[in-house]
N, C-alpha and C positions, 0 to 999 in steps of 0.2 A: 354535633348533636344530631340525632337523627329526626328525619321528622316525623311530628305524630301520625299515629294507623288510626284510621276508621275500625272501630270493634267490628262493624256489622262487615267490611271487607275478608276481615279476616276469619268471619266465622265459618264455619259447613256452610253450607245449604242447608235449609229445609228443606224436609220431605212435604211434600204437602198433603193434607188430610184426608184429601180423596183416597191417595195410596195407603196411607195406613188403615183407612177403613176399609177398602178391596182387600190389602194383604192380611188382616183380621179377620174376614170374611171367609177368604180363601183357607186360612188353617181350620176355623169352627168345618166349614164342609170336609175340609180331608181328616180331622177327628171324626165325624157322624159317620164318613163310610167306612171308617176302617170297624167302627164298633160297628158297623150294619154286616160288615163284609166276617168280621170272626164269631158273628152270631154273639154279640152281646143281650141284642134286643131279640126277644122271643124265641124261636124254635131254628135257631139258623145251624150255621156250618161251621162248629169252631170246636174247643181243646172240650174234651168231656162231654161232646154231644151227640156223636156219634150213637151209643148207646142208649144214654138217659132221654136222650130226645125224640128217641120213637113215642109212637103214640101206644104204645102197649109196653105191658108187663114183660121184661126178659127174660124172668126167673124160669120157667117152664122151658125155655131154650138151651138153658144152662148160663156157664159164666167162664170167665178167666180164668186161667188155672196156671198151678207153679210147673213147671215142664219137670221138674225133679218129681213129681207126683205122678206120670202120666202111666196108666196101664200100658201102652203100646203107642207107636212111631207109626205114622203115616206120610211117606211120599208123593205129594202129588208135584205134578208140573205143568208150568202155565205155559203155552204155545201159540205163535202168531196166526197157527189156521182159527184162533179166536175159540179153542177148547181147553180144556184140563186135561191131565191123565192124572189118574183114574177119574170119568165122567161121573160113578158111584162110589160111593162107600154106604157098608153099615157099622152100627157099633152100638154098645148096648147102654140104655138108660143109667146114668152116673158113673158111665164109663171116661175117664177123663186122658185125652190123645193131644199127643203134640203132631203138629203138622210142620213137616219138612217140605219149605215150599218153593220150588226151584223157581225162575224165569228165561224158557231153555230160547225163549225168542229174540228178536231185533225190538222190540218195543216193549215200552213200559207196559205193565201189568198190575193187578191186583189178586187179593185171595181177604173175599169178605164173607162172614158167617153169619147167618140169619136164616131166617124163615122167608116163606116169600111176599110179605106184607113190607118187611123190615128191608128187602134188598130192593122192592120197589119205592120205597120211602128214600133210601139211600142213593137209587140212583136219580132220582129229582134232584135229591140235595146235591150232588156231582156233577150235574148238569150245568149249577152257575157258577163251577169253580176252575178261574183258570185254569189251562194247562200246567202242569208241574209242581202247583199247587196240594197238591193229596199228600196225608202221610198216614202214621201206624195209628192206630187205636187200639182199646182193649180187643177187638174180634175183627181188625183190618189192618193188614199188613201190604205197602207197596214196597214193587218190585222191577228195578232197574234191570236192563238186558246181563242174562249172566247170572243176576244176583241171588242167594237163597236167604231166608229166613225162616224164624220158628215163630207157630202161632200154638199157642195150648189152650185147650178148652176140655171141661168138665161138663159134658150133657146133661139136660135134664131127661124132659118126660120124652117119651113115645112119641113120636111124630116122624115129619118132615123138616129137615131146612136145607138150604143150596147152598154153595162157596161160589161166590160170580166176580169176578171183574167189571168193575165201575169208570174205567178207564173210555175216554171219550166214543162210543158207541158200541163198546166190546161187548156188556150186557145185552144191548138189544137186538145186537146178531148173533145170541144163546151162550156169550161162554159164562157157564155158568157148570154145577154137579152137585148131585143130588146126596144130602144125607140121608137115609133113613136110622132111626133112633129104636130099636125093638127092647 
């Protein structure tokens, strides 16, 4: 016969209460940053906010558009000397263009459409976002060395608005190109 086990020798360990209160602790803060970090809480940097989270009306800018709809194709190409080609374009008020939009450089790129209230808004918001972090929106397309993509939009009124790259200081050394809307 064998001889009797002590239950408590034979049990786990406890964890003791300290740990589970730290490791409780620890997931509530990495739940709170991740919804701080994709913009759950107020005006941040997450899925559908790109647009709607400007502090102005977009409708006057125009909107998304079906690329099967588009009046005309425009090529531009984003380049490491930190420009576009073509620097300008114009096009006519409810004129709606699909942009063909190369990345002919070594480094990641973007091609963002706004006004220049919006691409200054936007590049705030880019400011606290990781590196590699960025992706497409209704009116922002990134763009890996190499790669092209199509952006369609349908203008609105008469105005101004720029295509600029948000990529880690690209904007604020000018790449950036001017719409005008007649």
């Amino acid at each position: 016969m064998a001889p009797p086990t002590d239950p408590a020798a034979s049990a786990p360990p406890r964890t003791p209460r300290w740990a589970k209160v730290f490791a409780i602790s620890g997931a509530v803060i990495a739940v709170m940053l991740i919804l701080v970090l994709t913009g759950v809480f107020g005006k941040g940097h997450g899925p559908g906010r790109h647009m709607g989270g400007h502090s102005r009306s977009t409708a006057s800018i125009g909107e998304p558009a079906d690329a099967a709809e588009a009046d005309r194709t425009i090529e531009v190409r984003a380049l490491d000397t930190l420009a576009f080609e073509p620097a300008t374009l114009s096009v006519s008020s409810g004129e709606t263009i699909t942009f063909v939009v190369t990345n002919a450089g070594e480094a990641v790129h973007d091609f963002t459409l706004g006004d220049a209230a919006m691409q200054q808004e936007h590049a705030q918001m880019m400011s606290h976002i990781p590196a590699g972090m960025s992706h497409d929106t209704s009116n922002s397309i990134t763009l890996n060395p190499g790669e092209t993509k199509r952006l369609a939009w349908r203008f609105g009124d008469a105005g101004l608005l720029e295509y600029a790259c948000h990529e880690a200081g690209h904007y604020q050394a000018g790449m950036r190109g001017r719409v005008t809307i007649s």
